[in-house]
Backbone bond lengths (Angstrom), bond angles and torsions (degrees), N, CA, C in turn:
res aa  C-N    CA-C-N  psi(-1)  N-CA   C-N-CA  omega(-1)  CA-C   N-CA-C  phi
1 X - - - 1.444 - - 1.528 110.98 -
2 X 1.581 117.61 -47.37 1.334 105.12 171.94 1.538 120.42 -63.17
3 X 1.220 110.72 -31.64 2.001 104.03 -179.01 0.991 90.71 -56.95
4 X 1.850 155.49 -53.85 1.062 126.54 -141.08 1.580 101.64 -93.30
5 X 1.586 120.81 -37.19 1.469 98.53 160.78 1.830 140.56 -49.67
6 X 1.408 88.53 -16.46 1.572 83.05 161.88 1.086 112.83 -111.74
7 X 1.208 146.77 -13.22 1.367 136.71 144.06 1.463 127.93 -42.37
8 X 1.121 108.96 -46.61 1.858 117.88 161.48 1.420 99.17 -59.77
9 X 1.232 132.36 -73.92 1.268 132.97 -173.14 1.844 125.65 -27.76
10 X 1.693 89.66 -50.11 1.679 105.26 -177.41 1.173 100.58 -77.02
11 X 1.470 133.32 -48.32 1.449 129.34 157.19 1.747 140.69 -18.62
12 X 1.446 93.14 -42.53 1.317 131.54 -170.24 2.149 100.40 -66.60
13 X 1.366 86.41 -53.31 1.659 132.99 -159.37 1.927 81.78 -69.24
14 X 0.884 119.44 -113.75 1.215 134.23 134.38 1.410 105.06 52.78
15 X 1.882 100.11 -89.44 1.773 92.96 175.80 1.521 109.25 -94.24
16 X 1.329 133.04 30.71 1.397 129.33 147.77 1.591 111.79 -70.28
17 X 0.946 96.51 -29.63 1.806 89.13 -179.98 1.793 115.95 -108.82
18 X 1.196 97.44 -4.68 1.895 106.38 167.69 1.655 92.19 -71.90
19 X 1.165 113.94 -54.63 1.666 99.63 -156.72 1.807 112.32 -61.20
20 X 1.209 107.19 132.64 1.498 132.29 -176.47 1.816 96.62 -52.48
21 X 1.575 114.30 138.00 1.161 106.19 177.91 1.465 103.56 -97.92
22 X 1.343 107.66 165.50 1.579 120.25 -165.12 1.566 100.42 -71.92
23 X 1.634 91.39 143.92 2.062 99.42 -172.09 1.757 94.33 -70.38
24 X 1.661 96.61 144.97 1.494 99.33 -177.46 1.459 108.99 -63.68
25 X 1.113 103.30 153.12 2.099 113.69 150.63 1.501 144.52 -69.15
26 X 0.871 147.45 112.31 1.095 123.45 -165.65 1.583 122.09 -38.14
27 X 0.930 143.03 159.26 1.410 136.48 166.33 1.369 103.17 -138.25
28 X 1.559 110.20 165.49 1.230 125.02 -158.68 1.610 116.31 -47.24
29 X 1.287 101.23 -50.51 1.745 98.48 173.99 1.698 112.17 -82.06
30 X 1.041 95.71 24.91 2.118 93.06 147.13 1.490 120.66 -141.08
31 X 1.458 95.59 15.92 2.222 96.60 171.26 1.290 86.40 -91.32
32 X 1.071 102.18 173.81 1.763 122.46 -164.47 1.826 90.53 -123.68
33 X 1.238 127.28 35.67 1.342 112.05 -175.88 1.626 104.70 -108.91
34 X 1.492 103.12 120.70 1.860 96.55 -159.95 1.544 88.60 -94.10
35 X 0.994 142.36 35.65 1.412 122.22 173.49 2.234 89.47 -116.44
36 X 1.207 120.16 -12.69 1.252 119.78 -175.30 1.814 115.26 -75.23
37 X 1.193 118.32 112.53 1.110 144.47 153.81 1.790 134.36 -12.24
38 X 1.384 95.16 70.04 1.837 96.07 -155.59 1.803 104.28 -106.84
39 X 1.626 110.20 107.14 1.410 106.41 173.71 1.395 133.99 -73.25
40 X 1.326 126.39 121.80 2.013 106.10 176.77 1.289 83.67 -123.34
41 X 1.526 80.89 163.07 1.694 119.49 162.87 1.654 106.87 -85.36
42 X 1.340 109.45 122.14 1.870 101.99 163.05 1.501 83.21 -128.63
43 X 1.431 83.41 157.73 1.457 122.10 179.40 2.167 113.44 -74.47
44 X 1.241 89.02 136.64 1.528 91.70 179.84 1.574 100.60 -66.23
45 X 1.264 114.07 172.78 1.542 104.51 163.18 1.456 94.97 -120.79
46 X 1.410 133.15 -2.25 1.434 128.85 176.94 1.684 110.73 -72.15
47 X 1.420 126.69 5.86 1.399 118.50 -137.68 1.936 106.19 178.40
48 X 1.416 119.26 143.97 0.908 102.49 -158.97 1.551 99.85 -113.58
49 X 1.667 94.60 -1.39 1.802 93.94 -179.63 1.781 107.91 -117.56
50 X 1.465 100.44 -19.81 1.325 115.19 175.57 1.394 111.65 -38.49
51 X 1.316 130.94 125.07 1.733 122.09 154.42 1.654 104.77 -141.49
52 X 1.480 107.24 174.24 1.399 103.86 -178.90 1.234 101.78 -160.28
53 X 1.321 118.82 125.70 1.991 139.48 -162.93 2.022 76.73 -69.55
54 X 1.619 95.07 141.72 1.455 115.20 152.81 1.411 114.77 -125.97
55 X 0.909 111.83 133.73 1.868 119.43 164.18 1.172 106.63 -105.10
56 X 1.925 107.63 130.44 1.412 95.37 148.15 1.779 94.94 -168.26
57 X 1.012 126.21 154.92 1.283 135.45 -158.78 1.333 90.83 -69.72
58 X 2.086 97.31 154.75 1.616 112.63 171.28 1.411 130.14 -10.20
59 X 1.456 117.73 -80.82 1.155 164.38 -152.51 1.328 103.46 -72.83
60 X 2.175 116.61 -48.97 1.409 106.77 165.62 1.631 102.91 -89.46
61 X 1.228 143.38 40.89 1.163 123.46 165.80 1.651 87.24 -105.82
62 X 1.568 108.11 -52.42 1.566 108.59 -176.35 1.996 112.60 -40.66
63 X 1.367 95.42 -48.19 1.518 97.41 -173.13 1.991 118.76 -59.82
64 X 1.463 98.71 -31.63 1.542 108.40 -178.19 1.433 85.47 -90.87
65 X 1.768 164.89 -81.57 1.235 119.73 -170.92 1.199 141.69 -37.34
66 X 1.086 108.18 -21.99 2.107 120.45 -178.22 1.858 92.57 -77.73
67 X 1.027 95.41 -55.66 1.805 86.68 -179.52 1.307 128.06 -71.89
68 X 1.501 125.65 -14.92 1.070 136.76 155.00 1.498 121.27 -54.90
69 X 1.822 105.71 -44.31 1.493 104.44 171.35 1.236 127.97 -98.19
70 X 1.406 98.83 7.40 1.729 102.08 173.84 1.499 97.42 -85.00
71 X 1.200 134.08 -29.71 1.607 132.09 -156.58 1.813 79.76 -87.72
72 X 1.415 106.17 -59.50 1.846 95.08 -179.86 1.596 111.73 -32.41
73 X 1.056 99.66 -55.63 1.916 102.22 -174.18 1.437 106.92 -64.92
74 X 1.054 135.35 -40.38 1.584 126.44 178.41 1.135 89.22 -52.50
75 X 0.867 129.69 -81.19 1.732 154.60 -144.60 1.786 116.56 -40.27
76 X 1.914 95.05 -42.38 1.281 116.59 -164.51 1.801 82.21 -89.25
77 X 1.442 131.95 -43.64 1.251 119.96 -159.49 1.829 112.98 -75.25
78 X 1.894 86.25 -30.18 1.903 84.17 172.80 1.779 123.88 -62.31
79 X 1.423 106.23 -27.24 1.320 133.62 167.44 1.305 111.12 -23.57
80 X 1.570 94.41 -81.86 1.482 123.23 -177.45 1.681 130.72 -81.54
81 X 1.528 99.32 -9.13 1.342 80.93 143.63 1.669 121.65 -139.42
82 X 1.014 105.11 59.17 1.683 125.45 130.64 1.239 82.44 83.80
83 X 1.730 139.65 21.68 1.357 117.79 153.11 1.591 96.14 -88.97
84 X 1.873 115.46 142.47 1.165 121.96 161.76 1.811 122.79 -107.57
């Protein structure tokens, strides 16, 4: 009687992990809808545990990375050529 309770059991066990898991969904950071509402955490730079959640829709997160790396690129081009 016990072999077959663990035989049912390991059986059991067995096709819990045969079955295929369900295809993902999209989730918010892969719709393309820039008016949708996406929060992060960034890091303080005053502090090494400090952080603080920002919200702000698609479109202004897209717009503050583009301006973040446009000021990088000035920045890197004044660098290099020897205006300081």
């Amino acid at each position: 009687m016990k072999k077959l309770i663990i035989f049912a059991a390991a059986l059991s066990a067995a096709a819990a992990f045969a079955q295929t898991p369900p295809a993902p969904t999209p989730t918010g950071a892969r719709s393309g809808d820039p008016g949708e509402i996406l929060c992060r955490t960034l890091g303080d730079t005053s502090s090494r545990l400090k952080t603080r959640r920002v919200c702000m829709t698609r479109a202004e997160w897209r717009a503050r990375n583009l301006e973040q790396r446009s000021l990088l690129s000035r920045m890197w081009d004044r660098r290099t050529s020897g205006v300081f």
